[in-house]
mmCIF file of the N, C-alpha and C atoms, coordinates in Angstrom:
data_MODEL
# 
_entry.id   MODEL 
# 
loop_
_atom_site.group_PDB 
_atom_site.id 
_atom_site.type_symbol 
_atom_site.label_atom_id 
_atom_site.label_alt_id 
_atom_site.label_comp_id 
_atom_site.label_asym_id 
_atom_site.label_entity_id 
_atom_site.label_seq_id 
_atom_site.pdbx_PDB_ins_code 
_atom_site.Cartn_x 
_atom_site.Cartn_y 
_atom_site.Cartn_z 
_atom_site.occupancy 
_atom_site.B_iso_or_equiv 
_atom_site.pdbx_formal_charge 
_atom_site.auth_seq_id 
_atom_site.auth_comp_id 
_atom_site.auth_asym_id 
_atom_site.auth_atom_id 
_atom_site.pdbx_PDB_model_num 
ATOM 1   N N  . UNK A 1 1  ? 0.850  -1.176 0.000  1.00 0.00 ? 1  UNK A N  1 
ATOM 2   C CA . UNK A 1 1  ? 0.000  0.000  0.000  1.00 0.00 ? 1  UNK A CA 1 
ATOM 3   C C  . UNK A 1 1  ? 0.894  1.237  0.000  1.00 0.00 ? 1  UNK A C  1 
ATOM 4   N N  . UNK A 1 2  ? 0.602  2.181  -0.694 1.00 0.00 ? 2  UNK A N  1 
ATOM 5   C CA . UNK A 1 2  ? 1.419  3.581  -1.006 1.00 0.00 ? 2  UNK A CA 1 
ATOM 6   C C  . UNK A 1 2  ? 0.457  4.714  -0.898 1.00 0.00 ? 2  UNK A C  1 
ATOM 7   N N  . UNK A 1 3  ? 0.838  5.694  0.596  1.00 0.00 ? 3  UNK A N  1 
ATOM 8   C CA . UNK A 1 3  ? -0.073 6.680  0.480  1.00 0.00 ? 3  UNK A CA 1 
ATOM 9   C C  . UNK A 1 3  ? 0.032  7.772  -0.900 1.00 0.00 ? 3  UNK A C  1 
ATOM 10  N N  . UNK A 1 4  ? -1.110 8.579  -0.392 1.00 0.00 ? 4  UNK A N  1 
ATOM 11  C CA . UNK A 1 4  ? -1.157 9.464  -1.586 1.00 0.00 ? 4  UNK A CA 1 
ATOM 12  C C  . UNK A 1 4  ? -0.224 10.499 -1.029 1.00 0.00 ? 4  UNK A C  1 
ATOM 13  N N  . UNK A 1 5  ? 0.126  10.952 -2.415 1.00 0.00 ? 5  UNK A N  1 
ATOM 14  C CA . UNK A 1 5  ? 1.149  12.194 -2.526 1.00 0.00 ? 5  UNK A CA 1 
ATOM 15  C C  . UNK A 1 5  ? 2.892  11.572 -2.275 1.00 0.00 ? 5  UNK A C  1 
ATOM 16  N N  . UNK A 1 6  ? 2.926  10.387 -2.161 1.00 0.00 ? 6  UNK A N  1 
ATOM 17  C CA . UNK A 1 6  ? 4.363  9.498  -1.675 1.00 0.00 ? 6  UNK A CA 1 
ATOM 18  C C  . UNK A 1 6  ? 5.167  9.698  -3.132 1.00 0.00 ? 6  UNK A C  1 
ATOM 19  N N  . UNK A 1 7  ? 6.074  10.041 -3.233 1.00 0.00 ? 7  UNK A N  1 
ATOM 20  C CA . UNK A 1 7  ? 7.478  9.785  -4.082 1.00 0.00 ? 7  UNK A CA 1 
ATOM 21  C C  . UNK A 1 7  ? 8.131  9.026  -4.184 1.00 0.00 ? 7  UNK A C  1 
ATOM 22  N N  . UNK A 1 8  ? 8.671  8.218  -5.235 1.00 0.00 ? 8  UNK A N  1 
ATOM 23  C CA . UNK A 1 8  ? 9.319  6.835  -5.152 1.00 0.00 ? 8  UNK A CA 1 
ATOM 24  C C  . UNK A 1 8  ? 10.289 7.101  -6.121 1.00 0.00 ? 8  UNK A C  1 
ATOM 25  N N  . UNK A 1 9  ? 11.421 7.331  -6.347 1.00 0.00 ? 9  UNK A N  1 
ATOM 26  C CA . UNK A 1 9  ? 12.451 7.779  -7.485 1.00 0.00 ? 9  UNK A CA 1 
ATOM 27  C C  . UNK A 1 9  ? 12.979 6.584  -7.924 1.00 0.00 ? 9  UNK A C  1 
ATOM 28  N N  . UNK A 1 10 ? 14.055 6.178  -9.000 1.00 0.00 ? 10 UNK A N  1 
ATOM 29  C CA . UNK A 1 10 ? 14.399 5.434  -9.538 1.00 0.00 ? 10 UNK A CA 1 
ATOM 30  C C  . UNK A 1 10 ? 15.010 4.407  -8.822 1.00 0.00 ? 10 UNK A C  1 
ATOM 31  N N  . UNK A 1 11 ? 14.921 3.357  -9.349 1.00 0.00 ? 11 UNK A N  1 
ATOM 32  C CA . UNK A 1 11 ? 15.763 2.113  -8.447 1.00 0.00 ? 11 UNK A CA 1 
ATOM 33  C C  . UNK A 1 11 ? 15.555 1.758  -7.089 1.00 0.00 ? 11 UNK A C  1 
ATOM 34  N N  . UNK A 1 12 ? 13.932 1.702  -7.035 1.00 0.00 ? 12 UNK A N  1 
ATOM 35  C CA . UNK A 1 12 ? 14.437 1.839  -5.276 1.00 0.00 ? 12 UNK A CA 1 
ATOM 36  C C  . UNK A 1 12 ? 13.270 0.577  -5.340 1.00 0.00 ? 12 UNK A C  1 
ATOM 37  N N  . UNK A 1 13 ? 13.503 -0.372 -4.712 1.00 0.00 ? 13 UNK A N  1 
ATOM 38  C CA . UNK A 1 13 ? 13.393 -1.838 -4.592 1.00 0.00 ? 13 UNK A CA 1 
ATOM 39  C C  . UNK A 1 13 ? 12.120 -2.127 -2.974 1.00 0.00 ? 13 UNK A C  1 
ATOM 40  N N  . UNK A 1 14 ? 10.829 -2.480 -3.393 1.00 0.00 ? 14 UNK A N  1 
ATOM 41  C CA . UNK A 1 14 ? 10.092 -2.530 -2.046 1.00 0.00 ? 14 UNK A CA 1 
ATOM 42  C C  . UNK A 1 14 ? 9.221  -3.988 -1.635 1.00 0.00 ? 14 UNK A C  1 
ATOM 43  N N  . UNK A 1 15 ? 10.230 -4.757 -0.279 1.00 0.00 ? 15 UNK A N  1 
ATOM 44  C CA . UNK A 1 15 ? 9.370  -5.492 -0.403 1.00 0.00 ? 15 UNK A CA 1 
ATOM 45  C C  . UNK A 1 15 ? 7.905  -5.956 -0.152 1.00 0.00 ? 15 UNK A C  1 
ATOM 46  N N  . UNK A 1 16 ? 7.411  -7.104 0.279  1.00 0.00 ? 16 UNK A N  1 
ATOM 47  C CA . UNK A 1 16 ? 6.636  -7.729 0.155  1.00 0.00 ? 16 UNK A CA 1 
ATOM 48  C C  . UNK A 1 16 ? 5.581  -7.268 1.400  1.00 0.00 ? 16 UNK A C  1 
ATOM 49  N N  . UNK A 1 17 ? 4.511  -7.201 1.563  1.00 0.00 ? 17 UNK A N  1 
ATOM 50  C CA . UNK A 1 17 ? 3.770  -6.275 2.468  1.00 0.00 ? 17 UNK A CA 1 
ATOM 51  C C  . UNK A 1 17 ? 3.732  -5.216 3.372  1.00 0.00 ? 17 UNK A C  1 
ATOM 52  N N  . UNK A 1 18 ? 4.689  -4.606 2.413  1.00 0.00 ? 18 UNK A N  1 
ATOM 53  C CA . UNK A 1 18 ? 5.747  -3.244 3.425  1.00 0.00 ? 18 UNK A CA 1 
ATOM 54  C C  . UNK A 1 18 ? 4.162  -2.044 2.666  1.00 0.00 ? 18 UNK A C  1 
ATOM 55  N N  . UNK A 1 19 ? 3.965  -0.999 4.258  1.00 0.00 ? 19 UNK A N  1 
ATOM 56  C CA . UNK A 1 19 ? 3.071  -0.004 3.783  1.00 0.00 ? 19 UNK A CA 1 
ATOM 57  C C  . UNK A 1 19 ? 3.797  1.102  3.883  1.00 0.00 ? 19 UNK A C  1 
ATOM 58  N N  . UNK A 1 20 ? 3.550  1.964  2.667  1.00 0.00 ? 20 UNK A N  1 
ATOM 59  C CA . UNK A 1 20 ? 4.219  3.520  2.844  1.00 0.00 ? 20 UNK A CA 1 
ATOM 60  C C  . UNK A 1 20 ? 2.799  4.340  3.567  1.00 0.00 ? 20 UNK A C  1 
ATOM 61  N N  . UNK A 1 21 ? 3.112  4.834  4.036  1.00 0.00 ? 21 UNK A N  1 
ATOM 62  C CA . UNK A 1 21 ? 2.155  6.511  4.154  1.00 0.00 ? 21 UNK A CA 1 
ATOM 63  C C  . UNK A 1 21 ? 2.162  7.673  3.135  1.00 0.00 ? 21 UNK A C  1 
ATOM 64  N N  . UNK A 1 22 ? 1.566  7.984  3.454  1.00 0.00 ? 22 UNK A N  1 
ATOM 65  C CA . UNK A 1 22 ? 1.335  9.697  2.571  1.00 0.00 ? 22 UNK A CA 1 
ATOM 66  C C  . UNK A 1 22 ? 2.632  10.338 3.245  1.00 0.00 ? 22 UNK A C  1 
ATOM 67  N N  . UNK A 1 23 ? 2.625  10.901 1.764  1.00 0.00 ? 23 UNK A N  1 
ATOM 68  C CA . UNK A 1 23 ? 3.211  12.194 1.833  1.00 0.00 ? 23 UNK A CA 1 
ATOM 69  C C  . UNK A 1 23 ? 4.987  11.729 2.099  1.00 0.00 ? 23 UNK A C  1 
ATOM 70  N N  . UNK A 1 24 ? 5.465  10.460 2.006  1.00 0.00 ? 24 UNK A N  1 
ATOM 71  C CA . UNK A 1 24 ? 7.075  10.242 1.671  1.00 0.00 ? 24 UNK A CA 1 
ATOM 72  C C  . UNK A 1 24 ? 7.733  10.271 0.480  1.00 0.00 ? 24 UNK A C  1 
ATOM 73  N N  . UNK A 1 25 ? 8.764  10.628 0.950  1.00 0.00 ? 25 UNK A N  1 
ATOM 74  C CA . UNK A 1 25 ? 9.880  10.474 -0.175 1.00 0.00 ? 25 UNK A CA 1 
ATOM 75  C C  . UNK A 1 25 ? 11.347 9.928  0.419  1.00 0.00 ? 25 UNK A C  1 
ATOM 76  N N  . UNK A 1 26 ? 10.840 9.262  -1.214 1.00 0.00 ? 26 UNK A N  1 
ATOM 77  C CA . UNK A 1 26 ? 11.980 7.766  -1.054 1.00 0.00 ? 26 UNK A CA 1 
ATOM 78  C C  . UNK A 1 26 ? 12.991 8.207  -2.087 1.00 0.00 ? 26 UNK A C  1 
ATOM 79  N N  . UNK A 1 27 ? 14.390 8.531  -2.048 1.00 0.00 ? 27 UNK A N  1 
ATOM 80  C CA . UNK A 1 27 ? 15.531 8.334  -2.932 1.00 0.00 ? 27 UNK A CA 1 
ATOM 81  C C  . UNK A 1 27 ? 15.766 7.207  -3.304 1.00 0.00 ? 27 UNK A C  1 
ATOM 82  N N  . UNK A 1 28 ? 16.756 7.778  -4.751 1.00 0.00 ? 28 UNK A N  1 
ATOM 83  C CA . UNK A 1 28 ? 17.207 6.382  -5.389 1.00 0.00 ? 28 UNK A CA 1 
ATOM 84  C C  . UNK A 1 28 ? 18.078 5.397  -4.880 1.00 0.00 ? 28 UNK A C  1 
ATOM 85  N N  . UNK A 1 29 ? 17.883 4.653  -5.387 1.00 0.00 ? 29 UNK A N  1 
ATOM 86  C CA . UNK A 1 29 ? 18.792 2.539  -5.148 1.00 0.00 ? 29 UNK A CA 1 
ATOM 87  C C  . UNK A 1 29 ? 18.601 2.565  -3.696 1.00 0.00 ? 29 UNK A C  1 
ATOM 88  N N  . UNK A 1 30 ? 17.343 2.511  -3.045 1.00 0.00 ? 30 UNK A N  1 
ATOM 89  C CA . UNK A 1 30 ? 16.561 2.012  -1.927 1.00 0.00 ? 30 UNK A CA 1 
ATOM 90  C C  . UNK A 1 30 ? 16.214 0.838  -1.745 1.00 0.00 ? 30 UNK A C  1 
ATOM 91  N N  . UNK A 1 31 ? 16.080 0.156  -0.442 1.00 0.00 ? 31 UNK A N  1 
ATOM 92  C CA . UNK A 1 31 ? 15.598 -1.239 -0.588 1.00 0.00 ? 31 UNK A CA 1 
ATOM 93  C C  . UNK A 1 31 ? 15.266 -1.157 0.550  1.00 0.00 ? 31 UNK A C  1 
ATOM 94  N N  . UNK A 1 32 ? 13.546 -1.322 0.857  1.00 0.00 ? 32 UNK A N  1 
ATOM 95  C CA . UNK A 1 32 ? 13.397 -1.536 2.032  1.00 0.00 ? 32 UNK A CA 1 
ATOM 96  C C  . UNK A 1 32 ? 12.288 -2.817 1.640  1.00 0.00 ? 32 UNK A C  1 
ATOM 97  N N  . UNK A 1 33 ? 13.027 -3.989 2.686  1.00 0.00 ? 33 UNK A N  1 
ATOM 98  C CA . UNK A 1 33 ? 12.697 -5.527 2.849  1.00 0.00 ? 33 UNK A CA 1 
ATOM 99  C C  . UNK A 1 33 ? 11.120 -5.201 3.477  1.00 0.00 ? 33 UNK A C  1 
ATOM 100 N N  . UNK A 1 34 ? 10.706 -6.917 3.499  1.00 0.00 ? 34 UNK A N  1 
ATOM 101 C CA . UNK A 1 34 ? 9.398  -6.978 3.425  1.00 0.00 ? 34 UNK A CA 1 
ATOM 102 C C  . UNK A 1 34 ? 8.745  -6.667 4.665  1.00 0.00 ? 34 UNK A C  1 
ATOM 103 N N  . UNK A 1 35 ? 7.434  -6.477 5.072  1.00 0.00 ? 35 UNK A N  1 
ATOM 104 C CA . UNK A 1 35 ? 6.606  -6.008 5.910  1.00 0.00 ? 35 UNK A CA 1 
ATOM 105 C C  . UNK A 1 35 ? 7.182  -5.038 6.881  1.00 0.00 ? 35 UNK A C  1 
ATOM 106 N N  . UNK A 1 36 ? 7.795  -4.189 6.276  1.00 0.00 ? 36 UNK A N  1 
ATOM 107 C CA . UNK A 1 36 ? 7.869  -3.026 7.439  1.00 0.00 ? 36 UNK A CA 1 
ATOM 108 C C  . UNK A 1 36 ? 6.813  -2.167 6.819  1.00 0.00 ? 36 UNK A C  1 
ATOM 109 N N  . UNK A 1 37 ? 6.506  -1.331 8.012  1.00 0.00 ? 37 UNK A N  1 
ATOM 110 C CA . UNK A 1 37 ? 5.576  0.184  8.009  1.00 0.00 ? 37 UNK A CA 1 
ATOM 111 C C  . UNK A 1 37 ? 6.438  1.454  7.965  1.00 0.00 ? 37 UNK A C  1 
ATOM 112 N N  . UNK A 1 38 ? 6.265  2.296  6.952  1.00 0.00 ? 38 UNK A N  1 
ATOM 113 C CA . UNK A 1 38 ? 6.836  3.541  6.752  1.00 0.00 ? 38 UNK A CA 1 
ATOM 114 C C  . UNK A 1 38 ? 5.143  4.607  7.240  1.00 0.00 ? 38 UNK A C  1 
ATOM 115 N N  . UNK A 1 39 ? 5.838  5.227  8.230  1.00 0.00 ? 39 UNK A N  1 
ATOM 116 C CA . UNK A 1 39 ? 4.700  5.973  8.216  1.00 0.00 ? 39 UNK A CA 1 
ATOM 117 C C  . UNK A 1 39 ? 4.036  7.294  7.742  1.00 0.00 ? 39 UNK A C  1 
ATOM 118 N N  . UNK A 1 40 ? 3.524  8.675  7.662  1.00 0.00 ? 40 UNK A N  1 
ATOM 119 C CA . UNK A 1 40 ? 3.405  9.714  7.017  1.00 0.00 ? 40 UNK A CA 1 
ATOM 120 C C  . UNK A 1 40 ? 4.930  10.485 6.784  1.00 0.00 ? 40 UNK A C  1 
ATOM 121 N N  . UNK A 1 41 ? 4.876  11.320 5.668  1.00 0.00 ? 41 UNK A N  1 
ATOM 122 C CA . UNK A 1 41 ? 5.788  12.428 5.833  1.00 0.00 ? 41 UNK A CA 1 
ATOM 123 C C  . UNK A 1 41 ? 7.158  11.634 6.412  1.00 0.00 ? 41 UNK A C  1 
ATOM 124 N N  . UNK A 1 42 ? 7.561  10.346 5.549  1.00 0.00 ? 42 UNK A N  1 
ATOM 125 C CA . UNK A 1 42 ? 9.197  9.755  6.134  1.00 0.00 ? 42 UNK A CA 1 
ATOM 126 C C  . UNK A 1 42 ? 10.199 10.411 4.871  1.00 0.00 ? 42 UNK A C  1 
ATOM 127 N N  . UNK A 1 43 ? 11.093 10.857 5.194  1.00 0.00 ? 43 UNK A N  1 
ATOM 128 C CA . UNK A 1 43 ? 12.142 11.274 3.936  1.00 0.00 ? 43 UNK A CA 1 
ATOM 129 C C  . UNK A 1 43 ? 13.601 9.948  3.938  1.00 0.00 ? 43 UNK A C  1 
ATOM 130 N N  . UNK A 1 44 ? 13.710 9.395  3.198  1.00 0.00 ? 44 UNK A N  1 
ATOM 131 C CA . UNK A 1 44 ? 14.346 8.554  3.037  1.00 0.00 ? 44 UNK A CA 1 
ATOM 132 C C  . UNK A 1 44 ? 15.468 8.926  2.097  1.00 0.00 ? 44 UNK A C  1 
ATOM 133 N N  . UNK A 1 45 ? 17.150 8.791  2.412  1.00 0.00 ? 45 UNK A N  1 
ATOM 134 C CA . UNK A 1 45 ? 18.008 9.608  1.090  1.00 0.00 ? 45 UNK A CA 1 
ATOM 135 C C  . UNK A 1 45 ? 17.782 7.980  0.641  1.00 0.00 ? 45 UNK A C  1 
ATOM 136 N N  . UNK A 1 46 ? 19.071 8.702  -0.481 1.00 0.00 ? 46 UNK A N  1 
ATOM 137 C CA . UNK A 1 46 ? 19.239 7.527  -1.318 1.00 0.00 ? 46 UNK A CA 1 
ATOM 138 C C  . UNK A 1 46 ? 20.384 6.218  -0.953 1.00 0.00 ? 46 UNK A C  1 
ATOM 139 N N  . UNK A 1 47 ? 20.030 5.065  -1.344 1.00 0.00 ? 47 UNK A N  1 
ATOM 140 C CA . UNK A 1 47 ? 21.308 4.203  -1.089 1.00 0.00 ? 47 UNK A CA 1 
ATOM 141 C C  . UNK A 1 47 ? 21.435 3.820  0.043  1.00 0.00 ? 47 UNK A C  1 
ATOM 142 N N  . UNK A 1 48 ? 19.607 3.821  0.776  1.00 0.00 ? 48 UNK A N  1 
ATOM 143 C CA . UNK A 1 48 ? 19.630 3.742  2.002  1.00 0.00 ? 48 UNK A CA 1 
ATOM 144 C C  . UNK A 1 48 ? 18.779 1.777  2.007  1.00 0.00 ? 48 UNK A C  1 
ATOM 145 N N  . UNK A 1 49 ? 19.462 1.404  3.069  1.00 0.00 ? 49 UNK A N  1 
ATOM 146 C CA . UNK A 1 49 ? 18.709 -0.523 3.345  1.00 0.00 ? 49 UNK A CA 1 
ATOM 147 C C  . UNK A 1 49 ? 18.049 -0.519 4.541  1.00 0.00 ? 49 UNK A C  1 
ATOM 148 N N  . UNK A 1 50 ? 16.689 -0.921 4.486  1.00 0.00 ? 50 UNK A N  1 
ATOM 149 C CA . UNK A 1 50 ? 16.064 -0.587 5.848  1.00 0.00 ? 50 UNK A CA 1 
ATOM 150 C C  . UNK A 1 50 ? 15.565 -2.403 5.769  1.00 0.00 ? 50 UNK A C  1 
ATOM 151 N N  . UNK A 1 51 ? 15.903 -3.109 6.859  1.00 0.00 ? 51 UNK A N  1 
ATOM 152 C CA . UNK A 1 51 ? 15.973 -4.391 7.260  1.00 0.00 ? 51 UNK A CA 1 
ATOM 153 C C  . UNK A 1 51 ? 14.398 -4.933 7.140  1.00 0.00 ? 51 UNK A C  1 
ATOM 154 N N  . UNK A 1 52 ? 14.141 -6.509 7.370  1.00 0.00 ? 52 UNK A N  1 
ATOM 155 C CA . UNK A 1 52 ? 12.475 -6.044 7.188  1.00 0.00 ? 52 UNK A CA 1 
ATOM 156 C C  . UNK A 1 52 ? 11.948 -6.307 8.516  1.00 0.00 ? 52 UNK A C  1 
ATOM 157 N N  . UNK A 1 53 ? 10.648 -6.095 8.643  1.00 0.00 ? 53 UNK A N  1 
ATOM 158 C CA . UNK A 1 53 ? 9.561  -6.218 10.010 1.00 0.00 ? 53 UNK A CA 1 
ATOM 159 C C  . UNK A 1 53 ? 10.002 -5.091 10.817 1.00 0.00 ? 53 UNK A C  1 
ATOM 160 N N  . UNK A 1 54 ? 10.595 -3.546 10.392 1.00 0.00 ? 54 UNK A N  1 
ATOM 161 C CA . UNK A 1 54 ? 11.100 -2.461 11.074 1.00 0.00 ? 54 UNK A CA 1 
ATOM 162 C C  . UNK A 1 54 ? 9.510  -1.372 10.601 1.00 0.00 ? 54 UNK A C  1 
ATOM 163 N N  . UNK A 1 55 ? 9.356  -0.128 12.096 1.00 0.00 ? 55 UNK A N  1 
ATOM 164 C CA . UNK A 1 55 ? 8.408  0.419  11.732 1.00 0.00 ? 55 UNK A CA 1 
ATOM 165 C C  . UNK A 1 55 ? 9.284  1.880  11.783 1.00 0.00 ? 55 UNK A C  1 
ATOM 166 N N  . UNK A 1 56 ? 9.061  3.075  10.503 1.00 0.00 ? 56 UNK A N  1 
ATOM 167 C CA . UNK A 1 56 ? 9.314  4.124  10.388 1.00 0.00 ? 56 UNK A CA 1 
ATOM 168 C C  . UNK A 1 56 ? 8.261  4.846  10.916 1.00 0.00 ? 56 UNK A C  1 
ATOM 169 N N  . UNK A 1 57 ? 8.600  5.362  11.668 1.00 0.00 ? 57 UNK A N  1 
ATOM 170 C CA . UNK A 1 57 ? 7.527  6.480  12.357 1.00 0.00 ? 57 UNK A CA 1 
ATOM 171 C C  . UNK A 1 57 ? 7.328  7.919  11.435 1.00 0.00 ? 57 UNK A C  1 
ATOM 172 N N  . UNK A 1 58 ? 6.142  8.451  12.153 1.00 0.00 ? 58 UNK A N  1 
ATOM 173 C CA . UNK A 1 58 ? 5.534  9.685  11.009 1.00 0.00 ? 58 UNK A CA 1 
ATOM 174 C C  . UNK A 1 58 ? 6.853  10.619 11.258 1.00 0.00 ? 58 UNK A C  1 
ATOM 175 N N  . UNK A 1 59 ? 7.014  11.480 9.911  1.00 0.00 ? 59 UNK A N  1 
ATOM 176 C CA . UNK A 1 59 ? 8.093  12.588 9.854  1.00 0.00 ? 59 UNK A CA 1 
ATOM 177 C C  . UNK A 1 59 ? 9.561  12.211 10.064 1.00 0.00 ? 59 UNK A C  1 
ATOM 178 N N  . UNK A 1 60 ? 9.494  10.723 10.125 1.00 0.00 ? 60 UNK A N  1 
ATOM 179 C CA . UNK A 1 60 ? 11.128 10.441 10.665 1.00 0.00 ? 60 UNK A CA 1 
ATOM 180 C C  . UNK A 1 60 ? 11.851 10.454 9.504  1.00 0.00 ? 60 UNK A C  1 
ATOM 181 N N  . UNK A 1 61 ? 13.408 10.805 9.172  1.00 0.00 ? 61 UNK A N  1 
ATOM 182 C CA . UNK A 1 61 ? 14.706 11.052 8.170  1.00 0.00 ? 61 UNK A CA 1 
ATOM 183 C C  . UNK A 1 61 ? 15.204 10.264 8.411  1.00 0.00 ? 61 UNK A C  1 
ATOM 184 N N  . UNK A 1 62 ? 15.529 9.398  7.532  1.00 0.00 ? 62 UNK A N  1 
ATOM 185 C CA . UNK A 1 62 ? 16.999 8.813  7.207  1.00 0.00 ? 62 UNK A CA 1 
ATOM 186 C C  . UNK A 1 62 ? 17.818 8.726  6.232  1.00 0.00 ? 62 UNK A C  1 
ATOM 187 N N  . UNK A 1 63 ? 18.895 9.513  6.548  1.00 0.00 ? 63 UNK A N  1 
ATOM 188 C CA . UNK A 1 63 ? 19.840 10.133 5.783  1.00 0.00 ? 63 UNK A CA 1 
ATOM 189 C C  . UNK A 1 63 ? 20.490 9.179  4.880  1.00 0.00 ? 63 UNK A C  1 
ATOM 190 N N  . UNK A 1 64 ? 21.115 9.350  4.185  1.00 0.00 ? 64 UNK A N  1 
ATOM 191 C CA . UNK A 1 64 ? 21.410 8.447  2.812  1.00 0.00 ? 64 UNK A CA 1 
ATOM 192 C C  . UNK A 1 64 ? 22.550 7.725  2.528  1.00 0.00 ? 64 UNK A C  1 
ATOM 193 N N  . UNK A 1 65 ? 23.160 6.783  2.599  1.00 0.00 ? 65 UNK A N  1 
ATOM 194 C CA . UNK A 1 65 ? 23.804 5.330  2.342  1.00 0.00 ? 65 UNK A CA 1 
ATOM 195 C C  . UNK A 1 65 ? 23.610 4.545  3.630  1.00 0.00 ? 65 UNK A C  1 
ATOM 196 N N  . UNK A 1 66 ? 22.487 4.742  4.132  1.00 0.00 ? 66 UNK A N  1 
ATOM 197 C CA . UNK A 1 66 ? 22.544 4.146  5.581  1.00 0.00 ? 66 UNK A CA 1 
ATOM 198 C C  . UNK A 1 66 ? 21.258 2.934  5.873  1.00 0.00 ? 66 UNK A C  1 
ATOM 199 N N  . UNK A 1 67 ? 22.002 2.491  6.731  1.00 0.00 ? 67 UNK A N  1 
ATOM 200 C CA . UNK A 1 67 ? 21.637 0.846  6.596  1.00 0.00 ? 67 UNK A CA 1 
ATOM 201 C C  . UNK A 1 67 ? 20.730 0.666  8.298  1.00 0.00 ? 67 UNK A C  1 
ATOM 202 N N  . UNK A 1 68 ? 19.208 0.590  8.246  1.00 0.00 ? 68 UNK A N  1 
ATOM 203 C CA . UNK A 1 68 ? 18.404 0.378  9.107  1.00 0.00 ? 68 UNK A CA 1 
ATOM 204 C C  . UNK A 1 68 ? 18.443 -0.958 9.633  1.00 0.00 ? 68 UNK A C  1 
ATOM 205 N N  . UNK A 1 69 ? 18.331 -0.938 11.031 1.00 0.00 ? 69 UNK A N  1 
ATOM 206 C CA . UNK A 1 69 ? 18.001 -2.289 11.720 1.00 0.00 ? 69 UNK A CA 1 
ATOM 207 C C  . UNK A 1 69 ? 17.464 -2.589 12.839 1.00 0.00 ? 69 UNK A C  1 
ATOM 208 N N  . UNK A 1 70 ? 16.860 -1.276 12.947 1.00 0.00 ? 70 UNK A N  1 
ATOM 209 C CA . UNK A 1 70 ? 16.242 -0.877 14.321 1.00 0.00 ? 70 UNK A CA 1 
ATOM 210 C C  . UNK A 1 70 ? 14.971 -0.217 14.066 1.00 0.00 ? 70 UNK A C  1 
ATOM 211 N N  . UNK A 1 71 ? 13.757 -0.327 14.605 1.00 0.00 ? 71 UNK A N  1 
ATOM 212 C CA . UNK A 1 71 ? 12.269 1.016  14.593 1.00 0.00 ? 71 UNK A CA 1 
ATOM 213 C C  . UNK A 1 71 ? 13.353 2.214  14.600 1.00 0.00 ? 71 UNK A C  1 
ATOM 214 N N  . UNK A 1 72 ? 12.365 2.814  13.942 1.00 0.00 ? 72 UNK A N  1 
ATOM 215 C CA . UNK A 1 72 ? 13.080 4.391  14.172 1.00 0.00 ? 72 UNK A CA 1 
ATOM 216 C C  . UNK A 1 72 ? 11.405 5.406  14.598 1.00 0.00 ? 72 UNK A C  1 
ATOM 217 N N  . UNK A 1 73 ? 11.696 6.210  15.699 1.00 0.00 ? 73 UNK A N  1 
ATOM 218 C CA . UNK A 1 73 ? 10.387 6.570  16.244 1.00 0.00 ? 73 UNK A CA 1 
ATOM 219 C C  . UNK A 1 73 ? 10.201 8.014  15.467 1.00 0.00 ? 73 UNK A C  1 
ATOM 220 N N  . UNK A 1 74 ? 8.575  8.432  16.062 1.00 0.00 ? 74 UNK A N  1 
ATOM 221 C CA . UNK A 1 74 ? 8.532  9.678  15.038 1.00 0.00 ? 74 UNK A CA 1 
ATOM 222 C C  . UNK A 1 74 ? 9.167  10.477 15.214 1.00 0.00 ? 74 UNK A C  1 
ATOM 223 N N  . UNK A 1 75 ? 9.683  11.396 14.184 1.00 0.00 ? 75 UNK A N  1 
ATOM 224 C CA . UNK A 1 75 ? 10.393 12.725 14.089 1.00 0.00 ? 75 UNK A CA 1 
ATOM 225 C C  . UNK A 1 75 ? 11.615 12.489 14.052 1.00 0.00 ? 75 UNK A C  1 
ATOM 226 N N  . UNK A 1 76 ? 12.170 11.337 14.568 1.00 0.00 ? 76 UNK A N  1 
ATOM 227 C CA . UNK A 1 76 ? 13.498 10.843 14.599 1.00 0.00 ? 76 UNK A CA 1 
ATOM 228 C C  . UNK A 1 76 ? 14.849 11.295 13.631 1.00 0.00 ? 76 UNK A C  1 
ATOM 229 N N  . UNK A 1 77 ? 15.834 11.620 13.300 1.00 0.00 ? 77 UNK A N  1 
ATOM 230 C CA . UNK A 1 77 ? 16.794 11.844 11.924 1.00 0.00 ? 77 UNK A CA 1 
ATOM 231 C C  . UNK A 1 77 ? 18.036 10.686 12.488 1.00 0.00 ? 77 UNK A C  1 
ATOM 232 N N  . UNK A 1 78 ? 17.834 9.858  11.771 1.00 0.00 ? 78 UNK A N  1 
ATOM 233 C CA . UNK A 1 78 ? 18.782 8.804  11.815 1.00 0.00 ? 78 UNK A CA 1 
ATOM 234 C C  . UNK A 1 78 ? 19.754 8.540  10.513 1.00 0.00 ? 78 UNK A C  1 
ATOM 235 N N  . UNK A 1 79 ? 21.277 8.055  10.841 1.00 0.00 ? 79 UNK A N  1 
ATOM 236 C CA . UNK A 1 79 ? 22.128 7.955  9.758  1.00 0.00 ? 79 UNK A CA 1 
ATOM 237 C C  . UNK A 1 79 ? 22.654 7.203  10.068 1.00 0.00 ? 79 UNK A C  1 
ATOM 238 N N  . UNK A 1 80 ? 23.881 6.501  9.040  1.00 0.00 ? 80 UNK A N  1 
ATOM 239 C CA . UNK A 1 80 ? 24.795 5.668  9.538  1.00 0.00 ? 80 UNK A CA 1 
ATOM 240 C C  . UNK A 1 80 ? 24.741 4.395  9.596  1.00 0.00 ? 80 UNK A C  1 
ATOM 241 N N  . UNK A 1 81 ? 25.446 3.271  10.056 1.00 0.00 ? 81 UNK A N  1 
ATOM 242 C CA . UNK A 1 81 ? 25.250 1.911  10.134 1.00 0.00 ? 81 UNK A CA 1 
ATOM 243 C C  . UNK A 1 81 ? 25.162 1.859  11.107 1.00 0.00 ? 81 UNK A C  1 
ATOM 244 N N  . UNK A 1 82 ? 24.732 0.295  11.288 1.00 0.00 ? 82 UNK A N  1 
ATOM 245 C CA . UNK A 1 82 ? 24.563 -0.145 12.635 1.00 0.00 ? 82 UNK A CA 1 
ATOM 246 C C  . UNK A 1 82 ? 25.841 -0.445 13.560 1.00 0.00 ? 82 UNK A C  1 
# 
């Protein structure tokens, strides 16, 4: 499921019962694995791997070549590896 108004740019890879919210944007060569929840207003850079069964909270950032493996809560700005 993909809310309305969501951005999805080139190359960016989504799995298998993962829900976006409204109003995100996703950069390129993304991959976020299956059944996680992205929630409203998430900005995602590019070249970013978000692990699966992880929940993105509303308005949360994660900055770009960076590799998720943890919830990230709302409003949150997360980078970096684990």
């Amino acid at each position: 499921v993909i809310g309305r108004g969501t951005k999805i740019d080139n190359q960016v890879q989504v799995g298998h019962n993962v829900t976006i919210g409204s109003g995100c944007l996703i950069c390129a060569q993304t991959g976020i694995a299956g059944s996680c929840s992205l929630g409203d207003r998430v900005l995602i850079g590019g070249q970013v791997g978000i692990a699966q069964h992880l929940t993105i909270g509303n308005s949360a950032r994660i900055a770009a070549k960076s590799g998720v493996v943890r919830h990230v809560p709302e409003n949150a700005s997360v980078g970096g590896y684990p």
